[in-house]
C-alpha positions in Angstrom: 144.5 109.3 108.4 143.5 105.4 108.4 139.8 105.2 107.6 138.2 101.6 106.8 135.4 102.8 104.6 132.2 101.1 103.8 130.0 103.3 101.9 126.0 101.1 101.3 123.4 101.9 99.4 120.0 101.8 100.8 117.8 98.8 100.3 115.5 98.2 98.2 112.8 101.3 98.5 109.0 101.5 97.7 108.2 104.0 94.5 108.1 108.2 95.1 104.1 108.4 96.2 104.4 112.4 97.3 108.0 113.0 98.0 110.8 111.1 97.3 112.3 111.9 100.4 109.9 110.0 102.6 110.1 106.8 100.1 110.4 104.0 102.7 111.9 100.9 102.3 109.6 97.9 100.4 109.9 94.7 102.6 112.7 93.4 100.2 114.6 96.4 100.7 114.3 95.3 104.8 115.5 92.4 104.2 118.4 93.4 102.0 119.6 95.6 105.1 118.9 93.1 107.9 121.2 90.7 105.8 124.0 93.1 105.2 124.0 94.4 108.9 124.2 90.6 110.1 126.9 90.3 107.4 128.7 93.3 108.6 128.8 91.7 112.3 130.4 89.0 111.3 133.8 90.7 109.2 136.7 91.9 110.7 136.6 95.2 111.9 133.2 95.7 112.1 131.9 99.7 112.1 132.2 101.8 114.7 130.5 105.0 113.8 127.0 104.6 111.2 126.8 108.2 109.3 123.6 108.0 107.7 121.4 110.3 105.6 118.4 111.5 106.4 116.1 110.3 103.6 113.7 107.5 105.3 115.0 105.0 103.2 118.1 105.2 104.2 117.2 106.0 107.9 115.2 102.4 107.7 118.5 100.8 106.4 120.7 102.4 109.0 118.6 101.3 111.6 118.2 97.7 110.5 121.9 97.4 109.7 122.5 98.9 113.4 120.4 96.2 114.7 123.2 94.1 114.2 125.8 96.3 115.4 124.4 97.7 118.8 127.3 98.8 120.1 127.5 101.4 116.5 127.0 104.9 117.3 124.6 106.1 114.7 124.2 109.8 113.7 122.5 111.8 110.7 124.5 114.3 108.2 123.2 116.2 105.6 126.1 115.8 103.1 124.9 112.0 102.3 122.0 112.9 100.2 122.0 112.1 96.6 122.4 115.4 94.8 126.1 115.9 96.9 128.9 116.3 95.0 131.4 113.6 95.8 134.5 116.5 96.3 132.5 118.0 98.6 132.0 114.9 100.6 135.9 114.4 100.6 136.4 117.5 102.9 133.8 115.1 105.5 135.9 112.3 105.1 139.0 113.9 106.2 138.3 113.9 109.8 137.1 110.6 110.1 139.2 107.4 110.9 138.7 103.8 112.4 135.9 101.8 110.8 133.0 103.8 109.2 129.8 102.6 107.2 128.1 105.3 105.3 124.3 104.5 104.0 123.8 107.1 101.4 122.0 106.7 97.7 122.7 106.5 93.8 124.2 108.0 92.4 126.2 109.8 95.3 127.7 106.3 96.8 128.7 104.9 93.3 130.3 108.3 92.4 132.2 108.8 95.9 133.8 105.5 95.7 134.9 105.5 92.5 136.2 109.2 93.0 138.2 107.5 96.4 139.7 104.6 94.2 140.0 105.5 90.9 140.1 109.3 90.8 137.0 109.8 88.8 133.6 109.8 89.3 133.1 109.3 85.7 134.3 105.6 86.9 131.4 105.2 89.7 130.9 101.7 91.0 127.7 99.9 90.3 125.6 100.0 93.3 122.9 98.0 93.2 120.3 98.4 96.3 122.4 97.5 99.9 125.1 97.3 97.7 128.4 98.0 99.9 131.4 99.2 98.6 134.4 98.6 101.2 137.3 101.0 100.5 140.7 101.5 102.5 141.5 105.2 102.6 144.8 106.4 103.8 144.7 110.1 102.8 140.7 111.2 101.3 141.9 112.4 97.8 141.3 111.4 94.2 142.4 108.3 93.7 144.6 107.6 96.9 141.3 104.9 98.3 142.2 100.8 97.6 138.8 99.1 96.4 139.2 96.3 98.9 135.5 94.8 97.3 131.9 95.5 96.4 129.4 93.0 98.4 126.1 92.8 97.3 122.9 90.7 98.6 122.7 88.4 95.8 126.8 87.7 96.5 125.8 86.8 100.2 122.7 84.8 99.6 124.7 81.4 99.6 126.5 82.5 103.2 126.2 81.1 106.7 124.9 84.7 108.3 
């Protein structure tokens, strides 16, 4: 197994009105996911496959990420809503391989990458909204994930994208 994994937050979303599934994104949050997805087009090794779950928020940040990436096959799992445990997610990631971006939700995406580097999920990363995690996994247990970096918004404001 060689899987370049990039595991993203959604943007920026507007409060729960009626149900906090159907919380879209605010028109920050957009733009948080328009910038990463240009960002992402521009890296080495770009995604190939967009898993994506299916709370509109991060349905909204998929797409405008994909906008970028047009050539991305996109496609909806259930296991990438917030209340997943991270070990069950690892069973998911097994099959997988190649270049991967997962938009998913705190405090899942914190938890999952810092089970994948670090062996705990007591040691989640901060994810701030569109926050991306990058992560190279040769084998998807505890702890055997390098952190390659976390790239936020803010850290990409002063870039040429």
């Amino acid at each position: 197994m060689s899987l370049h994994l990039r595991i993203l937050r959604h943007g920026e979303a507007a409060p729960a009105r009626t149900s906090d599934a159907e919380r879209p994104l605010t028109a920050r949050g957009l733009a948080e996911a328009r910038q990463m997805g240009a960002w992402l087009a521009t890296q080495p090794h770009p995604p190939s496959r967009i898993l994506v779950s299916p709370l509109r928020r991060a349905q909204e940040t998929a797409a405008a990420v994909q906008a970028s990436l047009p050539d991305t096959q996109l496609a909806t799992v259930d296991w990438l809503v917030p209340e997943t445990r991270p070990l069950v997610a690892l069973a998911e990631l097994e099959s997988l391989t190649g270049s991967v971006l997962l938009v998913t939700h705190q405090p899942f995406a914190g938890a999952l990458a810092g089970l994948l580097a670090h062996g705990d999920i007591a040691r989640a990363e901060p994810m701030v909204t569109a926050g991306l995690a990058e992560l190279a996994v040769e084998m998807a247990v505890p702890g055997m994930a390098r952190l390659v970096r976390i790239t936020t918004p803010a850290s990409l404001a002063d870039s040429d994208i």
